[in-house]
C-alpha positions in Angstrom: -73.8 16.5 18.2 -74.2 13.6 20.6 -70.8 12.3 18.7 -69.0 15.4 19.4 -69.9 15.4 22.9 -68.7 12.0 23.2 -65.7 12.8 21.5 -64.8 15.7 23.8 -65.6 13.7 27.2 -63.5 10.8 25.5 -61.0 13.4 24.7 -61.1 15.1 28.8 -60.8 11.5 30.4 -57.7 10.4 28.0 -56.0 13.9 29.0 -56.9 13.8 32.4 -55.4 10.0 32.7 -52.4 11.3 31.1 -51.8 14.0 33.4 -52.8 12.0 36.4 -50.5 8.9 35.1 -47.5 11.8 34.9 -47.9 12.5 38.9 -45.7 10.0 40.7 -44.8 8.8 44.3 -41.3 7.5 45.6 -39.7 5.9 48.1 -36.0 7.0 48.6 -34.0 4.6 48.0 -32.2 3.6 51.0 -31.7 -0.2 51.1 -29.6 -0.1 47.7 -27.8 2.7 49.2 -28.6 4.8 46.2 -29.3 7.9 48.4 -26.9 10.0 50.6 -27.2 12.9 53.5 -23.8 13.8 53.5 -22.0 17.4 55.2 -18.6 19.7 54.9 -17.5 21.8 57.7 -14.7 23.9 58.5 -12.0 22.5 60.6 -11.0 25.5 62.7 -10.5 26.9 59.4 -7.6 24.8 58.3 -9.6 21.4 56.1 -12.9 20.4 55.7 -14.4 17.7 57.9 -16.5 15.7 56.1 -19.3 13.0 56.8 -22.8 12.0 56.4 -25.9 10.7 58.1 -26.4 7.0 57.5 -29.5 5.7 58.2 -33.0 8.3 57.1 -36.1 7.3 55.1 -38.4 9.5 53.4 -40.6 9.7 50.2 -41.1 12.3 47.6 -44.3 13.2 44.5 -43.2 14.6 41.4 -45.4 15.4 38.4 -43.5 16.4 35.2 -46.2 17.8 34.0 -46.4 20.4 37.5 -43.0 20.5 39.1 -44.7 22.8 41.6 -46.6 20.6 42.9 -43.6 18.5 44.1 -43.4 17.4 47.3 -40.9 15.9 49.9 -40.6 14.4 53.5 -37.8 13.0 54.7 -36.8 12.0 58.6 -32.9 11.3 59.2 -31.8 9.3 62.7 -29.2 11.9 64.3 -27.3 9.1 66.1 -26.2 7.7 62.3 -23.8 10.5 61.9 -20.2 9.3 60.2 -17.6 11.5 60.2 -15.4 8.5 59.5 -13.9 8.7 63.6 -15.6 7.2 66.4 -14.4 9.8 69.0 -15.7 12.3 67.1 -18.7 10.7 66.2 -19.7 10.4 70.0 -19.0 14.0 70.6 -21.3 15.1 67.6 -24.2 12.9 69.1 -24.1 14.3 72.7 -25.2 17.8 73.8 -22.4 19.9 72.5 -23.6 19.4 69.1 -27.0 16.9 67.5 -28.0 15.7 71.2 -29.4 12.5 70.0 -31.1 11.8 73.6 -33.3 14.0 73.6 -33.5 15.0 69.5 -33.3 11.4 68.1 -34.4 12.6 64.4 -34.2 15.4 61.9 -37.2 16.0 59.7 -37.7 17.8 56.5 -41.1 18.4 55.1 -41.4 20.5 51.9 -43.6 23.7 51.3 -43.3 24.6 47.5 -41.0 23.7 44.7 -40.2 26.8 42.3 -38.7 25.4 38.7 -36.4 27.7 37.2 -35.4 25.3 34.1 -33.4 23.1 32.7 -34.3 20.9 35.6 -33.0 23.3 38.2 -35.4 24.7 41.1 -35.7 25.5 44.5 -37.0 23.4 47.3 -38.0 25.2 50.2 -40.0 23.7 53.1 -39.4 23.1 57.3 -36.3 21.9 59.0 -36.7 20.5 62.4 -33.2 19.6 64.0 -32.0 19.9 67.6 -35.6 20.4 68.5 -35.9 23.7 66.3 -37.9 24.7 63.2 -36.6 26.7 60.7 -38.2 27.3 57.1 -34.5 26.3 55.0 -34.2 26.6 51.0 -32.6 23.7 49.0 -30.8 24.1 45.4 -32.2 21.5 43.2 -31.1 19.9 40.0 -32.9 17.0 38.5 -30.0 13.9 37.7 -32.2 11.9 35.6 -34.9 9.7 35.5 -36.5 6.2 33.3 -36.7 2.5 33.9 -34.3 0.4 35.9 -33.1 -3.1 35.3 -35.5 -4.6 37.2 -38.5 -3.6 36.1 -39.1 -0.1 37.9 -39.0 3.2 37.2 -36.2 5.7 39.1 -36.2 9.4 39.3 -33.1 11.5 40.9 -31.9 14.9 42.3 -29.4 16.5 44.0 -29.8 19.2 46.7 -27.6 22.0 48.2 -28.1 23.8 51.1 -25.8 25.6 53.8 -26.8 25.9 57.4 -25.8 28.4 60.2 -25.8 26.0 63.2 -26.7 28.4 65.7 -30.3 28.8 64.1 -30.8 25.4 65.6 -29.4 25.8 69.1 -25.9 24.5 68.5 -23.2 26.8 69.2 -20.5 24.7 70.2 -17.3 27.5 69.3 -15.3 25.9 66.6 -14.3 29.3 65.2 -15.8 31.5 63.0 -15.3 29.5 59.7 -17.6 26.6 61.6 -20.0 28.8 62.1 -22.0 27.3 58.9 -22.5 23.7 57.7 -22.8 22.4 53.8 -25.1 20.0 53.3 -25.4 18.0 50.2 -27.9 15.5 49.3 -28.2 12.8 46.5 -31.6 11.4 46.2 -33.0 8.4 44.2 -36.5 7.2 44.5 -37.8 4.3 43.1 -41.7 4.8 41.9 -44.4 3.2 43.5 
């Protein structure tokens, strides 16, 4: 008896260290510039303007044995915006649009993560830009994961998500096909 009992708690502790060795933490890979914030909108509904935020951190848990209990913060710095024209660029940053005086970051902090397969799920959580908090909804699908050449281990997504600006306060007209921004995100963390 005293064997099976043994058995079973060495049985629980291997299982449990298995499942707790599944559960990961990351750090987004910023420095090797493995990791974009990048947008699409409308140009007075004629071409898309394109750019992307250039300097954010965050971090991000993911267990493959739970994918619900995923979890992810990130903070982006509104003055990096790119769009690729200086000009622009500064109007984006001042108070018609991001005003990066008084709303210097972005943050996103995740509240649940829904699988739906095949690596696919929804990431919903808080949105806090131009000094506004919204609850938003991310498209996720898993790019891949498994060791790097350098000894580490790297895990990847890729998120979709479309804004309506004036849920944050910015209703600068640029006619009714600007009325809503794309945002598309590539992530890669590298395990801690």
């Amino acid at each position: 008896m005293k064997k099976l009992l043994l058995a079973a708690a060495v049985s629980a502790a291997l299982t449990g260290g298995i499942s707790q060795a599944q559960a990961a933490d990351y750090v987004i890979d910023i420095e090797g510039q493995h990791a974009f914030v990048q947008f699409k909108i409308s140009h007075l509904g004629y071409s898309w303007l394109l750019g992307e935020f250039t300097d954010f951190e965050g971090t991000f848990s993911y267990d493959e044995e739970n994918p619900s209990a995923a979890t992810v913060n990130v903070t982006i710095d509104t003055a990096s915006i790119d769009s690729n024209h200086a000009e622009r660029d500064k109007h984006l940053r001042g108070d018609d649009f991001l005003g990066v005086d008084d709303y210097p970051e972005a943050q996103f902090i995740s509240t649940s993560y829904t699988e739906s397969g095949d690596g696919k799920g929804v990431l919903a959580g808080e949105l806090t830009l131009h000094g506004v908090t919204k609850p938003i909804e991310i498209a996720v699908n898993e790019v891949g994961a498994g060791p790097d050449p350098w000894g580490g281990f790297r895990r990847g997504f890729e998120g979709k998500v479309t804004l309506t600006l004036a849920d944050f306060g910015i209703d600068y007209d640029l006619g009714p096909a600007a009325k809503t921004v794309d945002m598309y995100l590539s992530i890669e963390g590298v395990r801690q």
